[in-house]
C-alpha positions as CSV (number, residue, x, y, z in Angstrom):
1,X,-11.9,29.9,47.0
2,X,-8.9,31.1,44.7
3,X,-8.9,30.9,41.0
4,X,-5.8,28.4,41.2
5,X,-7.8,26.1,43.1
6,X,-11.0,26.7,41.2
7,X,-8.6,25.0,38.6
8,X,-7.8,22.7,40.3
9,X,-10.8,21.0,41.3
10,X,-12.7,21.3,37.7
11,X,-9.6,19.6,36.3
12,X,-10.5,16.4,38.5
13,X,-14.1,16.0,37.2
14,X,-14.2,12.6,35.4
15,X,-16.3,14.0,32.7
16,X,-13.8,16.9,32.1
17,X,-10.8,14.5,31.6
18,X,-13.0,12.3,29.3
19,X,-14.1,15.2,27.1
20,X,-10.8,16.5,27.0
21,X,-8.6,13.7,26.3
22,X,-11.0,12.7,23.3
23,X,-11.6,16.4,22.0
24,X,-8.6,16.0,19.1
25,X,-7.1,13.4,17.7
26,X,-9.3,10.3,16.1
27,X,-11.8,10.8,18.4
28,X,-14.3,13.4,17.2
29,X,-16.3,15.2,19.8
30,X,-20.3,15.6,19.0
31,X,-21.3,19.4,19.1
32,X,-23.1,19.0,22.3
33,X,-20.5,17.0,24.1
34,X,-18.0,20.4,22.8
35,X,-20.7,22.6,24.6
36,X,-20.3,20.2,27.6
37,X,-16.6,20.2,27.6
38,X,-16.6,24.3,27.0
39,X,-19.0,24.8,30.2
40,X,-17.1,23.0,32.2
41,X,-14.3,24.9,31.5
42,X,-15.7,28.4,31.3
43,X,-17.5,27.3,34.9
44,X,-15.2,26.1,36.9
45,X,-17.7,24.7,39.7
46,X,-16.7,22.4,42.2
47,X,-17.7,18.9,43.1
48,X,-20.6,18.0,43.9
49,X,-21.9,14.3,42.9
50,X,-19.1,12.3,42.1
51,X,-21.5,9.2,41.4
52,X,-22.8,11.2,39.3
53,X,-19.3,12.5,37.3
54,X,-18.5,9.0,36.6
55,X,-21.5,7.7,35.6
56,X,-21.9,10.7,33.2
57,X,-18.2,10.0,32.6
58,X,-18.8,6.0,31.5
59,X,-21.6,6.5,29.4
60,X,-19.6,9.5,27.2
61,X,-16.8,6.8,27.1
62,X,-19.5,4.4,25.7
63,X,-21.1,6.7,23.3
64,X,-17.5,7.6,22.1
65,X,-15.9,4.3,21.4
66,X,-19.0,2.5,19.6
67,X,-19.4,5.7,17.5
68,X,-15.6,4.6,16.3
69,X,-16.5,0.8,16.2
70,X,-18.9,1.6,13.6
71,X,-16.8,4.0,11.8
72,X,-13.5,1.5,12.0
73,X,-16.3,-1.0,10.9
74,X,-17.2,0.9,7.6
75,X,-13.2,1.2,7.2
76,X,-13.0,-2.3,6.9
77,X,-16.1,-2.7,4.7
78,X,-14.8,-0.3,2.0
79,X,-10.9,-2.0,2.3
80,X,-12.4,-5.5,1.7
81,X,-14.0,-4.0,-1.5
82,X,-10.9,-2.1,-2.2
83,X,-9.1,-6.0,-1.9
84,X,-11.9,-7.7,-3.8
85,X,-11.5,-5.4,-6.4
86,X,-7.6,-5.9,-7.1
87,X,-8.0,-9.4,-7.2
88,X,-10.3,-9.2,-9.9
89,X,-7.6,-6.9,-11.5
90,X,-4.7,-9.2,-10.7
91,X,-6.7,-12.2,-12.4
92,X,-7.9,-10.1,-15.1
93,X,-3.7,-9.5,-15.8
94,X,-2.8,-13.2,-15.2
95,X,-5.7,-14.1,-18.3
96,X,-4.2,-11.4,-20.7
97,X,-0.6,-12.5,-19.9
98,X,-1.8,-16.3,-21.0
99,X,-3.6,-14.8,-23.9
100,X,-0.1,-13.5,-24.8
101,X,1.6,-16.9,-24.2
102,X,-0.8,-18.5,-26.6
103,X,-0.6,-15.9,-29.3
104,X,3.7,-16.6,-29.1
105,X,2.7,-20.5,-29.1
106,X,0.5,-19.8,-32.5
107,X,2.9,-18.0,-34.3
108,X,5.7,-20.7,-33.7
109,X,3.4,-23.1,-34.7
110,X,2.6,-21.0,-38.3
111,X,6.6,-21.0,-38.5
112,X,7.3,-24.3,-38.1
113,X,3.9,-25.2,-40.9
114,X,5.5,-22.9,-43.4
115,X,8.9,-24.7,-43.1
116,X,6.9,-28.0,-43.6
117,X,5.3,-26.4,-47.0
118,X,8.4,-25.0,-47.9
119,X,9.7,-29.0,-47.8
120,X,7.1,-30.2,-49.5
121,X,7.1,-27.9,-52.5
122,X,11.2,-29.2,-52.8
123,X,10.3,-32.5,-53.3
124,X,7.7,-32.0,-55.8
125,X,10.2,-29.6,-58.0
126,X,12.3,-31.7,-58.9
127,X,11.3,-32.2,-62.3
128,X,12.2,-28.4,-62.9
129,X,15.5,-27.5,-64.3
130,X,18.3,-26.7,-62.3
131,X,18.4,-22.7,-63.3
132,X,15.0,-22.4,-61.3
133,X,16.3,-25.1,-58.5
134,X,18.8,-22.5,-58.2
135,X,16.7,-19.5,-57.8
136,X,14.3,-21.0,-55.8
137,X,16.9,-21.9,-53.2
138,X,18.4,-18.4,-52.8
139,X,14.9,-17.1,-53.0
140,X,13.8,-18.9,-49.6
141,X,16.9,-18.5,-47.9
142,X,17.0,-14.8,-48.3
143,X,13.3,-15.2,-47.1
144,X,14.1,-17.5,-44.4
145,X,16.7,-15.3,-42.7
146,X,14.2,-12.3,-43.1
147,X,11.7,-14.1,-41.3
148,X,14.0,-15.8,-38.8
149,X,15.1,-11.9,-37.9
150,X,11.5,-10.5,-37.7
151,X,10.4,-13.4,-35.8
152,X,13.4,-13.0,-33.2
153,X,12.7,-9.3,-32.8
154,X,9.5,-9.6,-32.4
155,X,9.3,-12.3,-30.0
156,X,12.3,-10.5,-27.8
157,X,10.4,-7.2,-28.1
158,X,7.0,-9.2,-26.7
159,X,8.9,-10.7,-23.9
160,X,10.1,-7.7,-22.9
161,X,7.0,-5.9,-23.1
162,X,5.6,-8.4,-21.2
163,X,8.0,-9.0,-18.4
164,X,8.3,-5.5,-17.8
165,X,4.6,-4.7,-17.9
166,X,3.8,-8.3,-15.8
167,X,6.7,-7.1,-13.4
168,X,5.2,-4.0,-12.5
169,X,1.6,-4.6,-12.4
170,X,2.0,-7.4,-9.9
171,X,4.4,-6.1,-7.4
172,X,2.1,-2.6,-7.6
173,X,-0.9,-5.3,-7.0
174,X,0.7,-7.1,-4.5
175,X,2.0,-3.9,-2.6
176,X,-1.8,-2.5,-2.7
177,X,-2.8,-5.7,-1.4
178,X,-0.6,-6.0,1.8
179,X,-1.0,-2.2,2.8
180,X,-5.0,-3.1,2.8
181,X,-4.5,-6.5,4.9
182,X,-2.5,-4.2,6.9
183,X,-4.9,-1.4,7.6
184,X,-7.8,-4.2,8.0
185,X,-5.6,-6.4,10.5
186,X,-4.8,-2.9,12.8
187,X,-8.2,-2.0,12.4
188,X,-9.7,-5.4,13.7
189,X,-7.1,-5.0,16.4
190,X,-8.6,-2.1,17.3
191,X,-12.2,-2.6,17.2
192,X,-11.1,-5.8,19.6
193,X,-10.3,-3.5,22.4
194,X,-12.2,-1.1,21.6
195,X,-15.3,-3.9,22.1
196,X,-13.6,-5.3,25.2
197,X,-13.8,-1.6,26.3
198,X,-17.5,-1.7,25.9
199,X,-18.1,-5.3,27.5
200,X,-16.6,-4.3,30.5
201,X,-19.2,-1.1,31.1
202,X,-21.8,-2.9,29.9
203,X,-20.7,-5.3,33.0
204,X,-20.7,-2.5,35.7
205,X,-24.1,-1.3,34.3
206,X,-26.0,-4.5,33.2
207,X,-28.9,-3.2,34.8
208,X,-28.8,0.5,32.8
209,X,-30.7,0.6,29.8
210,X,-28.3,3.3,28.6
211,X,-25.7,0.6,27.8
212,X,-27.9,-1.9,26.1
């Protein structure tokens, strides 16, 4: 028998074309199934049992995809805890953003207390002369309009901080969270065939132990 046909005839072994279809790629070939694949290469024997190629053949194929099931499953495992823990982030940003609000809310309040006081102590100097009236007067409006203008740039600077920094950190969040539903939904996808893949063997061999 010529080389060429030697070839030939190894190439159409059912365990060959398993082994070498899933010898790169995602799949990941054990070190004994390599040695397998490498024989039958280095060999090249004709057919012999071809019951026996295919059953060698199916059960490689089983061995092979529930070694990925698990390791797709572990993918999954570690995403979801990936997922769980930007939520907790994302919440944690959401409380520090209110705490922010408040602390804006509390010094509005303080401003509009002081005007109240600042009343107050007008209506209760009016027994003083009108020289201190007078000085009084320009004395809270020249504080009044330095307030008013460290009050306006501070709250501008705060809400700028804030919408800039609450801007980024949830669109980085929510990106994060949609490439990991994205990842999870195309791995579940995949265990789903991958598991119909392994029902149907387990159908054609329900008697074998080997596929329990």
């Amino acid at each position: 028998m010529s080389q060429t046909t030697k070839e030939a005839i190894y190439s159409q072994l059912p365990i060959y074309n398993v082994l070498d279809r899933f010898s790169d790629g995602m799949w990941k070939l054990l070190n004994e199934q390599k040695k397998t694949l490498q024989k039958i290469k280095d060999e090249k024997k004709p057919r012999t049992n071809v019951a026996l190629e295919n059953h060698e053949g199916e059960i490689l194929v089983f061995g092979l995809v529930s070694n990925k099931i698990d390791s797709l499953e572990e993918q999954i495992k570690t995403l979801k805890k990936q997922n769980v823990k930007l939520q907790t982030e994302n919440e944690e940003a959401v409380k520090k953003i209110e705490e922010m609000r408040k602390n804006i809310d509390r010094y509005t309040y303080m401003d509009e207390l002081i005007d109240d006081l600042e009343k107050d102590y007008q209506n209760d100097t009016t027994q003083l002369t009108e020289h201190y009236e007078q000085k009084l007067a320009e004395e809270k409006e020249h504080n009044v309009k330095i307030l008013a203008k460290l009050t306006e740039h501070y709250e501008q600077k705060l809400a700028e901080e804030k919408e800039h920094h609450t801007k980024d950190l949830i669109e980085e969040k929510e990106y994060r969270a949609k490439e990991i539903r994205s990842r999870c939904d195309k791995n579940e996808k995949k265990i789903k065939i991958l598991q119909n893949i392994i029902n149907q063997l387990r159908g054609h061999h329900s008697n074998n132990k080997e596929f329990k």
